[in-house]
Each structure stands twice: as structure tokens, then as C-alpha cells.
C-alpha positions in Angstrom: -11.5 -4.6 -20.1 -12.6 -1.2 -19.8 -15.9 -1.5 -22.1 -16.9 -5.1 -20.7 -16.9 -2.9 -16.8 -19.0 -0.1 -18.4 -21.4 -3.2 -19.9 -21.3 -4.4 -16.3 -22.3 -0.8 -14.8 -25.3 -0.3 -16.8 -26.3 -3.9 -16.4 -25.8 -3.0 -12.4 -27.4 0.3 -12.6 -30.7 -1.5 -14.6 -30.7 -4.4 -11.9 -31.0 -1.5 -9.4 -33.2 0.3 -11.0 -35.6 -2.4 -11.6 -35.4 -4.0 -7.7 -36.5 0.1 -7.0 -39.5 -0.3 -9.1 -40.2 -3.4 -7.2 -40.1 -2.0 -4.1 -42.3 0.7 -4.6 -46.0 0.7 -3.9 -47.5 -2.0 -6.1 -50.7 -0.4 -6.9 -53.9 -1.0 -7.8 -54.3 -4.7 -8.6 -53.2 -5.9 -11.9 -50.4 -3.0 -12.1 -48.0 -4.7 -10.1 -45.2 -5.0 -12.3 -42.8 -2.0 -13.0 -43.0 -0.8 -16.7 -39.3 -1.9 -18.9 -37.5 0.7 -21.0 -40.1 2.3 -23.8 -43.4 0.9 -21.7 -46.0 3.0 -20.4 -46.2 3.2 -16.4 -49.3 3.9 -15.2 -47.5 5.4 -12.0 -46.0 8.4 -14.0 -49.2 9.8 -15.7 -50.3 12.9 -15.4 -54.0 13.4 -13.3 -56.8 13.1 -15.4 -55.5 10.4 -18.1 -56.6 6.8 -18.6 -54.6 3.6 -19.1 -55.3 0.5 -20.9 -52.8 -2.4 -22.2 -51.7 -5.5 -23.1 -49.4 -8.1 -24.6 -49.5 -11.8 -26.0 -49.2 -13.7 -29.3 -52.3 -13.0 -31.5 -53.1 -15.1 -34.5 -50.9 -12.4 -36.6 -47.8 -12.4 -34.2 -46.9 -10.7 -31.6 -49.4 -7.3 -30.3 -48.5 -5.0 -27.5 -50.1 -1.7 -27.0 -50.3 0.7 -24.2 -53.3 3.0 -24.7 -53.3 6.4 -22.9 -56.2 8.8 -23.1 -57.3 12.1 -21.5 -60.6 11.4 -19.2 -61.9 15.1 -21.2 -61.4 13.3 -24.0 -63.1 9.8 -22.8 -65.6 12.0 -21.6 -66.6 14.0 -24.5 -66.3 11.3 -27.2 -69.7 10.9 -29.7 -71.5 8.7 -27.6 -73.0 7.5 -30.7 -69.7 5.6 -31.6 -69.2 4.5 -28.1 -73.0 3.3 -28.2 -72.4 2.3 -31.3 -69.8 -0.4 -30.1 -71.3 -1.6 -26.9 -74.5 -2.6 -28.3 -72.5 -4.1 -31.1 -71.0 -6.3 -27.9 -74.2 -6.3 -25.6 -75.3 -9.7 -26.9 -74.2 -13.1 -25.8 -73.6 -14.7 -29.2 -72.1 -11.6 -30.4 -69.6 -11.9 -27.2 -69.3 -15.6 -28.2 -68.4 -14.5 -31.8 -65.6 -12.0 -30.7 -63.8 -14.6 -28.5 -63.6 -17.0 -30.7 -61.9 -14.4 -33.2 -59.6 -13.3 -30.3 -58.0 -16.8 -31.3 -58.0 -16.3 -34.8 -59.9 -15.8 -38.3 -62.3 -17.8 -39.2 -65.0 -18.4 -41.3 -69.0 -18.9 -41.4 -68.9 -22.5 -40.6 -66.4 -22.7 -37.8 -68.3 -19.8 -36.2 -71.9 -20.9 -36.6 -70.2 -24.4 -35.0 -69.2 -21.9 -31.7 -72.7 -20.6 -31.5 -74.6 -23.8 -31.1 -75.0 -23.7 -34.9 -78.1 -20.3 -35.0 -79.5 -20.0 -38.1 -77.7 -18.4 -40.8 -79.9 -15.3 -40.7 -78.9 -15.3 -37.3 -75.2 -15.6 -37.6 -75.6 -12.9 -40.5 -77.5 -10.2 -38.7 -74.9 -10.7 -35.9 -71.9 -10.4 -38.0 -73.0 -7.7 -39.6 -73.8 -5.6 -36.6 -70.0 -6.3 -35.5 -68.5 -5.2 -38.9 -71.2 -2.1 -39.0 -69.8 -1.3 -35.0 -65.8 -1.8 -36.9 -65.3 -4.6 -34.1 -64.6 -7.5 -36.4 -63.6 -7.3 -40.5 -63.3 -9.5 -43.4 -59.8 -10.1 -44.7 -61.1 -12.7 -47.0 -64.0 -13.7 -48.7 -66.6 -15.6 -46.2 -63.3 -14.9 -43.7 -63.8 -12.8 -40.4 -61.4 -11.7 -38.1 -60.4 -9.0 -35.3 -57.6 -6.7 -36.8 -54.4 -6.9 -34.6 -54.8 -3.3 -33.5 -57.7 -4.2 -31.7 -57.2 -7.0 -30.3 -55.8 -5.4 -26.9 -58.8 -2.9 -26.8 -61.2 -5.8 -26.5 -59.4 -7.8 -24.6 -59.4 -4.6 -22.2 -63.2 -4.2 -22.6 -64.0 -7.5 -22.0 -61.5 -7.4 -19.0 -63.6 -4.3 -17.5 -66.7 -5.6 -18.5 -66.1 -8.7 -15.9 -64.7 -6.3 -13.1 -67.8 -4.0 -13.7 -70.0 -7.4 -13.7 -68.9 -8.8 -10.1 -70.4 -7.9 -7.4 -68.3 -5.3 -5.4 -67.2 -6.5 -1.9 -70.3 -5.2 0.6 -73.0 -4.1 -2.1 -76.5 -4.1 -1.0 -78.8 -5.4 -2.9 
């Protein structure tokens, strides 16, 4: 009797906490939701750091990740290997490519299929450009894929990519 009413406090006390949480000043959109036990809330980081994260079922299981970074560190980072990336992505079929790997591995056929069938010079000189950049990799022979670790980090820079792509509420022209 006594253990099942201490169960019952902490389930209270949790219930509390979390109703708190909600309560609190949502935030920026997006950020709504208070962060569970062992999760990253953007509300208790220090000045200066960046946030990124997500969750879902990938193609290899389940993928969570909650990215924190210092902005000095953003900041100062090679921008050849941040270049190196972006222009990896700054091409439609290349973007094309990525998404469909977001759903899963797969190989030359199924993604020359997704690309309006290019030639396969084309579809080489593209896939190699996203293995060079470390975007996609082959777990198989004639096999691509995005590795689980980074599927949250594209999804994130596709995600910002869109918000940086809309036109902001009251821009001139």
C-alpha cells in the first residue's frame, strides 16, 4: 500500500510538472511542446547555442536526435565543408534524390524513375556529388541511402530551407 501511494506521488508530481510546462510561454512556433525526461528543451539553453531536432520511423527504425551547437562554433566552421554540402543540395534533382532516400534505400533504377528518368551520366554526376558532399552513401552495391544519423539533419535543413524560402510577412520587393 505504501509503494503503490509513492508510485501515485510521482505519477502526480510528473502530471504537475508537465501541465507547468504547458502553461508556460509556448515559444517560437514549432517549440510548442515541453521537452520529456532526457530531451533537450530549447527553453533551458544557454545564450549563444543552436537547436535542431527531430523524431519519426526512418527506413532503419526508430531516429531521434536533439542537436545543440555553440553559434562560435556554427560560426567559425570551414566554410568549405558547409559549402561543400549546400551545393551538394543546391540542385533540384539532387533535392529530388535526397527525398526520396529520406523514405528509404534505393537503387539506380528506382531513383532514375523519381527523376523523370535523366540520363545515366546525369543521375551519376549527381550521385556522386552527394556521396563526395557525405550526404548520401552506399550500403550496397548499386544501393544508396541516407545513414540514420543524418536523417534528422536534413530533414532540419530542408525544414529551414522552406522557412528561409517564403516570403517573410511585409517584405518589399
Amino acid at each position: 500500500m505504501e509503494g503503490e501511494q509513492a508510485d501515485l506521488g510521482a505519477v502526480l508530481a510528473d502530471l504537475l510538472h508537465r501541465v507547468e510546462a504547458l502553461e508556460r510561454d509556448p515559444g517560437p512556433s514549432g517549440w510548442s511542446r515541453p521537452a520529456g525526461p532526457g530531451q533537450v528543451d530549447w527553453r533551458d539553453l544557454e545564450d549563444g547555442t543552436v537547436l535542431y531536432a527531430g523524431k519519426g520511423s526512418g527506413p532503419d527504425g526508430r531516429i531521434e536526435l536533439a542537436a545543440v551547437r555553440e553559434w562560435s562554433e556554427v560560426v567559425a566552421a570551414a566554410p568549405g565543408r558547409v559549402a561543400g554540402v549546400m551545393a551538394a543540395l543546391a540542385n533540384p534533382a539532387r533535392v529530388r534524390i535526397v527525398q526520396s532516400l529520406l523514405a528509404g534505400p534505393a537503387d539506380r533504377s528506382a531513383l532514375s524513375t523519381g527523376l523523370d528518368d535523366p540520363s545515366v551520366g546525369q543521375l551519376s554526376h549527381h550521385l556522386k556529388e552527394l556521396l563526395v558532399a557525405g550526404v548520401v552513401h552506399q550500403p550496397g552495391r548499386g544501393v544508396y541511402a541516407i545513414a540514420p544519423a543524418r536523417v534528422v539533419p536534413l530533414l532540419a535543413l530542408l525544414s529551414i530551407a522552406l522557412d528561409l524560402a517564403a516570403d517573410p510577412a511585409g517584405a518589399t520587393p
